[in-house]
C-alpha positions in Angstrom: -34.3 10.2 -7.6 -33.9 13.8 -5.8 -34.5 13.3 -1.9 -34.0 16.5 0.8 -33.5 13.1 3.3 -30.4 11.9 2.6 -29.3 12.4 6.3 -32.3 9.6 7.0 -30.5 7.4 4.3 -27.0 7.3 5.5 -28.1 6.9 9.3 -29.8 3.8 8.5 -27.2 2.6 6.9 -23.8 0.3 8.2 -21.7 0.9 5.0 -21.2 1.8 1.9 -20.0 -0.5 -0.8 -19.6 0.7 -5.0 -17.6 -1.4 -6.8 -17.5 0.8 -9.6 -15.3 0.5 -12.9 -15.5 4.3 -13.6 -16.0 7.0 -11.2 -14.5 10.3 -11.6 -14.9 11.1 -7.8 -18.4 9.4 -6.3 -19.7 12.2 -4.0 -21.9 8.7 -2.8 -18.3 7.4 -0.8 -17.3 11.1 0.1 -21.2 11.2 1.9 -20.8 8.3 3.3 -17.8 8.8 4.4 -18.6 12.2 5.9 -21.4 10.5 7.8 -18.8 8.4 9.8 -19.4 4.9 7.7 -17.1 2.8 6.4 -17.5 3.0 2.7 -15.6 -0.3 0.0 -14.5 1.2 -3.5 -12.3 0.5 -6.4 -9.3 2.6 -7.4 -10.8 3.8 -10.4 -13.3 5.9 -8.1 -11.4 9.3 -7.7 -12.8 9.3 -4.5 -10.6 6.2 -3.3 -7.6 9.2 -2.9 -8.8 10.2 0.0 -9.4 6.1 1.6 -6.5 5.1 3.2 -7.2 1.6 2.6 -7.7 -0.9 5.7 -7.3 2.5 8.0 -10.5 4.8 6.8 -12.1 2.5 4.0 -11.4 -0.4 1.9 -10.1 -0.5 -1.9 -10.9 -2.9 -4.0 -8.9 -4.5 -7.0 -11.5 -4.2 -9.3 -15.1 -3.5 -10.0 -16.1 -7.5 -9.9 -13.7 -8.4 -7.3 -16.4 -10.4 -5.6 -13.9 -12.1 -3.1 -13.0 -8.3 -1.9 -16.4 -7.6 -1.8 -17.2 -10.7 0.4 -14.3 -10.6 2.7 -14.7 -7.2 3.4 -18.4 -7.5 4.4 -18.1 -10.4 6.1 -15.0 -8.7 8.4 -17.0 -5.6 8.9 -20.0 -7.7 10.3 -17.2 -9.6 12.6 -15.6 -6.4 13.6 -18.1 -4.3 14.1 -16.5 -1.7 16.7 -13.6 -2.0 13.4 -16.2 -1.2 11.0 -17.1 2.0 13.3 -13.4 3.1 13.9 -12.8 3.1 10.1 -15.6 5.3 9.5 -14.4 7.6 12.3 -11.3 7.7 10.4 -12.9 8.5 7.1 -14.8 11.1 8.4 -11.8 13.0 9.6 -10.0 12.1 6.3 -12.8 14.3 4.5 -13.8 16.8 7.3 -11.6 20.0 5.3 -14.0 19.0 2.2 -16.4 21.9 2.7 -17.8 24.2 0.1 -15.8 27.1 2.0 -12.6 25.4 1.0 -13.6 24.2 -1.7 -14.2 28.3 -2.9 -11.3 29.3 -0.8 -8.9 27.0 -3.4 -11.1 27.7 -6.4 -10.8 31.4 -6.0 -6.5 31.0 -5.0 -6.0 29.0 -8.1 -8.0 31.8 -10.7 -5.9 34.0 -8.5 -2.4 32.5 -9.8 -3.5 32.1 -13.2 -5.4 35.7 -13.5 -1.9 37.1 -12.2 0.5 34.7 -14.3 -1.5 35.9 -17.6 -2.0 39.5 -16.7 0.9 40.3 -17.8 0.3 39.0 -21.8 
């Protein structure tokens, strides 16, 4: 359900893991990852474009690849100063992903197709 303490959530949490088979982009992973842990995902979460995977996150092969899912806990548990550095490195992967940029290119793009049409 609807929380204002999402901050509490995410800094009690180690990682973030959604094996999903369907995710246009999870905002769950982007949060996550914007709160500096290391989040596990599949590639057909649109958020997974912004993982480089085994650098700023992991990517799974699939949504039941329990194996990935295992290793991948199991090595963050091992590694845990690993664990922390890829988090690091997803939070600087998705550190432009503010709502200022986000209107900055919203507002350039109706821009270029306001002044393409204009003209018909």
């Amino acid at each position: 359900g609807q929380t204002d303490r999402m901050r509490r959530y995410y800094a009690v949490a180690d990682a973030l893991v959604l094996p999903t088979y369907y995710e246009p982009c999870a905002n769950v992973v982007l949060e996550a990852m914007a709160c500096g842990m290391p989040v596990m995902t599949t590639p057909l979460n649109g958020a997974s474009e912004f993982i480089e995977h085994g650098k700023s996150g992991l990517i799974l092969a699939h949504g039941n690849d329990f194996h990935g899912i295992q290793e991948g806990l199991l090595d963050w548990i091992e590694h845990p100063d690993e664990a922390r550095e890829m988090g690091r490195r997803g939070l600087t992967s998705v550190s432009g992903l503010t709502w200022g940029n986000c209107a900055r290119q919203v507002y350039r793009l109706c821009k270029q197709v306001t002044s393409r049409y204009s003209s018909l």
